[in-house]
N, C-alpha and C positions, 0 to 999 in steps of 0.2 A: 512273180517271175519276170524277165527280161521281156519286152516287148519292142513291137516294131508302131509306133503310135503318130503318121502325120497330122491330124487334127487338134483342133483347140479344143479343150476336153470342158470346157467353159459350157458349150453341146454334147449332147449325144453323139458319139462316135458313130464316122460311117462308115462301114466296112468295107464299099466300095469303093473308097478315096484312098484304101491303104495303098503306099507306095513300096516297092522294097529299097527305093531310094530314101528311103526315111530313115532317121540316125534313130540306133539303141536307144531305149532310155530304163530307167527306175522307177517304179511306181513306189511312190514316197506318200506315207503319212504323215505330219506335225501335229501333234495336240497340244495344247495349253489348259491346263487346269489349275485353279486354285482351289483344294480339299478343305480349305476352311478348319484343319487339324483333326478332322474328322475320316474314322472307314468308311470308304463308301459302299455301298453295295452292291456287288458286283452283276448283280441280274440287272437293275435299273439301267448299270451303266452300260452293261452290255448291251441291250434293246438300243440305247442311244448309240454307242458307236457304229453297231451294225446298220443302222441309217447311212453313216457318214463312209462304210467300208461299199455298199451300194451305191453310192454318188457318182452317177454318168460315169461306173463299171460295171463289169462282174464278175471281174476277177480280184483276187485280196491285194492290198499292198504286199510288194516285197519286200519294205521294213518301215516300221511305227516306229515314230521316235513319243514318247511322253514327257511333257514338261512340267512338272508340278511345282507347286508353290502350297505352302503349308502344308506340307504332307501330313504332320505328327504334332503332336504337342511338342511343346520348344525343347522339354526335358530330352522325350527320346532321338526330336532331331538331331539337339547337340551330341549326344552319346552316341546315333545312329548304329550300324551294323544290326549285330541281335535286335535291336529295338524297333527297327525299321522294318522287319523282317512282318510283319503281320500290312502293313499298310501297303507294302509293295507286291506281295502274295494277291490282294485279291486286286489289282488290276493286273496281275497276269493272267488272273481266272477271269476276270472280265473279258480281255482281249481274246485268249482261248475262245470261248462262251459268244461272244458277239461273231468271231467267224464261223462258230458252228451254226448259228443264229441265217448268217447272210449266206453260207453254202446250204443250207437245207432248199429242199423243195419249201413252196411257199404253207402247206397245207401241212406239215412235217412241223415246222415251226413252234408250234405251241407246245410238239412232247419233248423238248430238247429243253433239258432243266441246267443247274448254273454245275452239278454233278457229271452230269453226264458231257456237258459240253469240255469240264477240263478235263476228263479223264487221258492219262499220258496216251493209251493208242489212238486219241485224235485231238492230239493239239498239233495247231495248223501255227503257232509260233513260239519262239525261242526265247527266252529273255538273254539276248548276250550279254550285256552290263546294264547295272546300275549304281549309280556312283551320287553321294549329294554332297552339299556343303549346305549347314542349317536348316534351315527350312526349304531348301529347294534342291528338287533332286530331278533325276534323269535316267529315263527308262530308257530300250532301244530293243527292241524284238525284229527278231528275223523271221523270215519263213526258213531261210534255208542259212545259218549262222556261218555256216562254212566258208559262204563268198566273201566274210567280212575279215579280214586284215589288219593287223598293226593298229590295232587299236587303244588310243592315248587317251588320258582324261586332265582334264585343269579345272581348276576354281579360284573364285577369287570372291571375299566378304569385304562388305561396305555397310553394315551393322553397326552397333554400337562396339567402339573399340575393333572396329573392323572384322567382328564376327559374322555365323552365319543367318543372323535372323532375317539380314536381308545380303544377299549375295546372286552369283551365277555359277555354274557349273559347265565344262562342255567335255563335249567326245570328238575326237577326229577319228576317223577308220577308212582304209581301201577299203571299196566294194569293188570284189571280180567279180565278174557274171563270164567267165571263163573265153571264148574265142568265139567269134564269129568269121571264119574264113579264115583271112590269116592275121586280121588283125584282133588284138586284145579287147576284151572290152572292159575296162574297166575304169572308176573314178574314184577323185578322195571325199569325202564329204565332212563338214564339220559341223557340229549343232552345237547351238546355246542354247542353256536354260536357264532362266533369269526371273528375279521378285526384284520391282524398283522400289523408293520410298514412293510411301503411301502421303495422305492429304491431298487438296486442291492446292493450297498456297504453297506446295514443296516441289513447284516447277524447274526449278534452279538446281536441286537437289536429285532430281530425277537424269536431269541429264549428268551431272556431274558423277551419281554412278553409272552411264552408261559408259564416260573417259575411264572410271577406274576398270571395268571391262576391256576396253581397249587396249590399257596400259598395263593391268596386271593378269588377267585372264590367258595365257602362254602353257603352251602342253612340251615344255622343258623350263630347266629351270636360266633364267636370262644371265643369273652372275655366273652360271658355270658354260655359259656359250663366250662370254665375254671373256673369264679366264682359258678359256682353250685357244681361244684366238693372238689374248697375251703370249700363251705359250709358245703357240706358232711362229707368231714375230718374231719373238726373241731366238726362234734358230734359223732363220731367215734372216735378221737382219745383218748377221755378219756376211753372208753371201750377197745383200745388196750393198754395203759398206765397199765389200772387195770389186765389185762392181763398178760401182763409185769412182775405185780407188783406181781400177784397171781404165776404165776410159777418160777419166781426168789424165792417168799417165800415158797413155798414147798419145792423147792432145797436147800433151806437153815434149812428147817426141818432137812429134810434127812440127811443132809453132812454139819452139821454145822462147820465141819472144812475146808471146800471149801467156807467158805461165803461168801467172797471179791470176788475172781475170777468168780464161777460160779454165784451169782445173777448178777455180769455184763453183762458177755459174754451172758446169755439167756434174758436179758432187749436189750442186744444192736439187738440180731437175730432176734426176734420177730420183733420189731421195725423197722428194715432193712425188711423185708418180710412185712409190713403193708405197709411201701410207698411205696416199690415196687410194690406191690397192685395195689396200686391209680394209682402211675406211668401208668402202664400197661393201666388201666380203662380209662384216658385221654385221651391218644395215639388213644386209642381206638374209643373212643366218637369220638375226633376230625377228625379221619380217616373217618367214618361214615359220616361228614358234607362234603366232600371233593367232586371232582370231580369222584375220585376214591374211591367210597365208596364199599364197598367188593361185598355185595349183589346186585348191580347192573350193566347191561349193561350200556357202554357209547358210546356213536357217538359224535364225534368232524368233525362241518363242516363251513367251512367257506373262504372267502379269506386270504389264509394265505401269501402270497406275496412270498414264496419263489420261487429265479430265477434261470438261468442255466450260471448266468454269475454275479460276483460281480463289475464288472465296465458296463457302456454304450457302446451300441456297436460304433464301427467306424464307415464311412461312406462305402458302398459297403461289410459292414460285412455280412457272411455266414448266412441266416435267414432258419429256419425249413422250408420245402415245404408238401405239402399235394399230390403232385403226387410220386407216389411209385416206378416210371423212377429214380426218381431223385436222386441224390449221395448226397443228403443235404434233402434227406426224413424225417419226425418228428422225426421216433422212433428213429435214431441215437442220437440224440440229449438228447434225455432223461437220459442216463449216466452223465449229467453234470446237473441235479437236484437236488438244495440245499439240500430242504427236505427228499429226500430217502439220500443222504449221511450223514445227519446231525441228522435224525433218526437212520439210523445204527452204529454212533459213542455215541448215548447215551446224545445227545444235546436237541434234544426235542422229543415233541410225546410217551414221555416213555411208551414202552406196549403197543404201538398201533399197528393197524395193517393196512395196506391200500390193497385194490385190486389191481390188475394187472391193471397199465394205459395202454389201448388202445387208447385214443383218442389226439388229437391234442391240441396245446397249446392254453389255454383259455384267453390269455392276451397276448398283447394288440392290439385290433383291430383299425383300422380305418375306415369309414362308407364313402363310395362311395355316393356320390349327402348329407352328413349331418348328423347328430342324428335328430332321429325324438324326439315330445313332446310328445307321449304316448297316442296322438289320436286316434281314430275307425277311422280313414278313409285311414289307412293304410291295405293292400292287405295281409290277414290272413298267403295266401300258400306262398307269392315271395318271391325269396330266394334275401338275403340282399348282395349287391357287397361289399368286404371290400375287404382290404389289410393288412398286420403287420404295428403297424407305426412303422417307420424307428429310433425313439430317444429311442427304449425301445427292452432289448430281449425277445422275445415270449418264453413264460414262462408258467409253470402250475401252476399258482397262487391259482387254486381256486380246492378245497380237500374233499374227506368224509373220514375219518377216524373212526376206531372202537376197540373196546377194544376184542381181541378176547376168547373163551371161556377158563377157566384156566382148568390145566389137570387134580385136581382131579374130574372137571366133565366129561370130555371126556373117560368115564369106559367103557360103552358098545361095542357092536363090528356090522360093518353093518348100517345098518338102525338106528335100536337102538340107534346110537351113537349122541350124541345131537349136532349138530354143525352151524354155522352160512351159509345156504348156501347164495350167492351171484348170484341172479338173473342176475344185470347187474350193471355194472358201467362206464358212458358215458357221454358226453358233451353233452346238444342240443344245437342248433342252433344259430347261430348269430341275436340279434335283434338290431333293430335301435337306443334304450332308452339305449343301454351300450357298453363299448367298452371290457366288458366281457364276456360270456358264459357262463350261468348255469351248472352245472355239477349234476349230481342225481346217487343215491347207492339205489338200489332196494334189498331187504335181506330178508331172512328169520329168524329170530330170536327166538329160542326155549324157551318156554314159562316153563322157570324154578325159582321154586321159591325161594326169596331172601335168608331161611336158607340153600338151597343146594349151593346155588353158593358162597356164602362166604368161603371162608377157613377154612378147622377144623381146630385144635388146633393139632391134630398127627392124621396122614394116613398112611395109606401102600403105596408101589409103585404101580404105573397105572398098568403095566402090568406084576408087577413081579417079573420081570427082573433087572438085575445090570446097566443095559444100561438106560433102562428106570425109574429107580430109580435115577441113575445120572440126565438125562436129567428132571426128575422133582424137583431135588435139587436143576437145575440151572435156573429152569423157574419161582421155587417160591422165588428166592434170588433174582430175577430182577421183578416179579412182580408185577407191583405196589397197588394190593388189598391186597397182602403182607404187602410190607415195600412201604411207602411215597418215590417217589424222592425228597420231601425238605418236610420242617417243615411248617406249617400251621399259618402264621399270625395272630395272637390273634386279632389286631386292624384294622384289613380290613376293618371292617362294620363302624366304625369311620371315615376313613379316605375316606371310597365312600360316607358318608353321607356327609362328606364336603366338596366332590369333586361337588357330586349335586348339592350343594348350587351354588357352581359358575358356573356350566350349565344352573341354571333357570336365573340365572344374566348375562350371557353372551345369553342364548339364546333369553330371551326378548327383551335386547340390541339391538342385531342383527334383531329381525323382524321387531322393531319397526321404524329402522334406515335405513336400506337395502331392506324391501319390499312394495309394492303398500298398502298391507294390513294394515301393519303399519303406514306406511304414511298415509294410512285414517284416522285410530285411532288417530295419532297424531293431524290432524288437526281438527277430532272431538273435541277431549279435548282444543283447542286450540281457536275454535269457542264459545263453550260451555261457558271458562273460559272468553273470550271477552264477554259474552252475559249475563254472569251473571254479569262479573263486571260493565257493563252500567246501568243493574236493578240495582245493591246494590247502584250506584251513584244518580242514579233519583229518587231510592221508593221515 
């Protein structure tokens, strides 16, 4: 539900601080998983999320976004739809399941089974979409589906041959949360979901899919924003032509002894300010289709593979510890993360922001007694024995990220002030189905709408001041609702559609050669085509 939330939610909420001068906001979920191409179990992970839906609240998010990476085996990734259709079923049962889990009485809890939690007269969310490209896909559940709008989808593969085994996916949607007084409340929101390359030494590699993100990731297609725009001109141009034509010839009225020089120079000015025009109007549009579209919040979450070490460790190499004795405790360790140094030098993640990591390295576990298959008949609460394995360094591979608020919204002062609070940001638990860790960004998101939050055209300074005038010169010279860090690929949408074609050709391939299911089909067809060929021989 809509909330009225002035506190940093970093704390327990205090009830006696509520202001009604406190801006709307969103209570937003982000998860990031990588399933490892395994089911998971939807009891286990319910227990774990319901932790993470309790997290300094008690009331549910109003919408979970899921990020997965490796959802399926490569086959039904590639082919997805039906195929998909079992892996993404049970964390909609999980999600169901874990809010029946965190609304129960405490004492209640134990008789609420993974049955009874999704049964349809009490499921507490909605799946509104889900959409992937290869291995990485995107859930988005509502509580109430209805507030959500105009909702778009984009993808873009940077795999092998530019397929999806490694890609991103996103959704853009209005969320209304209907009127408060007289005014709306509503905002746009956009999510990424994202798998980088994998290895230590593929630093260079990692960020370079996150530009093809930037550049091909667009929830429209860019050659067909570019030819509409051609079109435009072109019945425009004659009316600046005549333009042109009309104020070079008055000037030539006037000062017919200026005739040559001045009809030029005011055909050439005009003319120069008419595509500059268009120019601008483009830029414009195609900013709009972007990940970074002005008017919108963005969340980027997914496994982004960045490590703390660009080679393999040695053998008897210094591995992060979880006991806080120890001189080789985690948080030392996190000074040698790709991602925070390779954000701060302006390599990738432009304009994003991350929360303070407290938690432990979420990659790469090893699973004491096996990985389980993702069956119920594993023990909901036991905590799962792992170890690091020893051929990979324990790494925070897996991220929420967020585009944080630009300053000339942050005017107010106090309460007032619109800001993203961060509830929490934390790994759960280790499961048997990965040798990853979920991570989830719990937030408040101020419920402001898309023409505030895009950039004017000229403002004042935030507070004033020279100082903060400065500092907002230098926030909207890097910010990327500002100015793009790269240019926007006209033919993205061409070259993922042909990338498709060989995901359904490689992925059919693959089922049909590589698993039980396929092997039945084949020998259907293979029975079939025997059985017909003896009738055609005998009629």
């Amino acid at each position: 539900m809509t909330t009225l939330l002035p506190v940093d939610r970093d704390d327990e909420p205090d009830s006696a601080s509520t202001s009604s001068m406190s801006p709307s906001t969103l209570d937003l979920l982000v998860l990031t998983f990588n399933c490892a191409k395994n089911l998971i179990n939807p009891g286990v992970f319910a227990t774990h999320l319901a932790s993470a839906f309790g997290h300094n609240a008690t009331e549910l998010p109003d919408l979970v976004v899921f990020s997965l990476q490796e959802i399926a085996p490569l086959s039904q990734a590639f082919i997805g739809d039906y195929f998909l259709n079992p892996y993404v079923a049970r964390f909609d049962e999980a999600i169901n399941l874990a809010a029946a889990l965190q609304q129960q009485p405490q004492q209640d809890v134990v008789s609420v089974t993974p049955t009874e939690g999704g049964t349809s007269n009490e499921r507490r969310y909605t799946l509104a979409r889900a959409h992937n490209v290869g291995y990485t896909a995107i859930l988005l559940f509502a509580r109430d589906p209805a507030r959500i709008r105009d909702l778009q989808e984009a993808e873009v593969g940077f795999g092998a041959a530019e397929m999806g085994n490694k890609g991103a996916v996103g959704l853009r949607a209005l969320y209304d949360a209907g009127k408060e007084g007289d005014e709306a409340q509503t905002t746009e929101l956009t999510f990424v979901a994202t798998h980088l390359a994998a290895m230590e030494w593929n630093l260079p590699r990692r960020n370079a899919n996150w530009a093809a993100i930037m550049r091909g990731l667009t929830f429209d297609n860019p050659e067909a924003v570019v030819q509409r725009m051609r079109g435009r001109e072109g019945t425009s141009s004659s009316s600046s032509a005549a333009a042109a034509a009309a104020a070079a010839g008055s000037s030539s009225e006037d000062e017919a002894d200026d005739e040559g020089q001045g009809e030029e120079s005011e055909r050439h000015r005009l003319l120069h300010d008419h595509h500059h025009r268009r120019h601008l109007e483009l830029q414009r549009q195609l900013h709009d289709i972007s990940v970074f579209k002005p008017s919108s919040h963005l969340f980027v979450a997914g496994d982004l593979n960045y490590r703390i070490s660009t080679v393999s460790p040695e053998p008897n190499a210094a591995f992060p510890s979880l006991d806080p004795a120890s001189e080789h405790y985690y948080p030392t360790f996190f000074p040698l993360d790709q991602l925070t140094r390779e954000r701060a030098a302006g390599r990738t993640m432009h304009g994003l922001t991350e929360h303070e990591v407290r938690f432990p390295p979420t990659y790469k576990y090893d699973i004491q007694g096996g990985h389980h298959d993702g069956g119920d008949d594993e023990d909901d609460d036991a905590p799962v024995p792992w170890t690091f394995a020893p051929h990979r360094y324990p790494s925070w591979t897996d991220r929420v990220l967020y585009l944080d608020l630009p300053p000339w919204v942050k005017t107010g002062d106090g309460d007032a002030t619109p800001r993203m609070r961060v509830r929490g940001y934390d790994a759960l638990p280790v499961v048997r189905t990965s040798d990853h860790r979920a991570v989830f960004l719990r937030v408040d998101v101020p419920l402001i709408p898309p023409s505030r939050l895009a950039p004017p055209e000229t403002r004042s300074p935030v507070r004033g001041s020279e100082d903060s005038a400065d500092a907002d010169a230098t926030v909207r010279a890097t910010d990327p609702r500002v100015r793009l860090p790269v240019e926007i690929d006209p033919e993205a949408w061409e070259r993922r559609k042909a990338a498709r074609q060989k995901e359904k050709l490689l992925g059919w391939s693959m089922f049909l050669w590589s698993t039980r299911e396929g092997a039945l089909v084949l020998a259907t067809l293979l029975v079939a085509g025997v059985g017909g060929y003896w009738m055609y021989k005998w009629a």
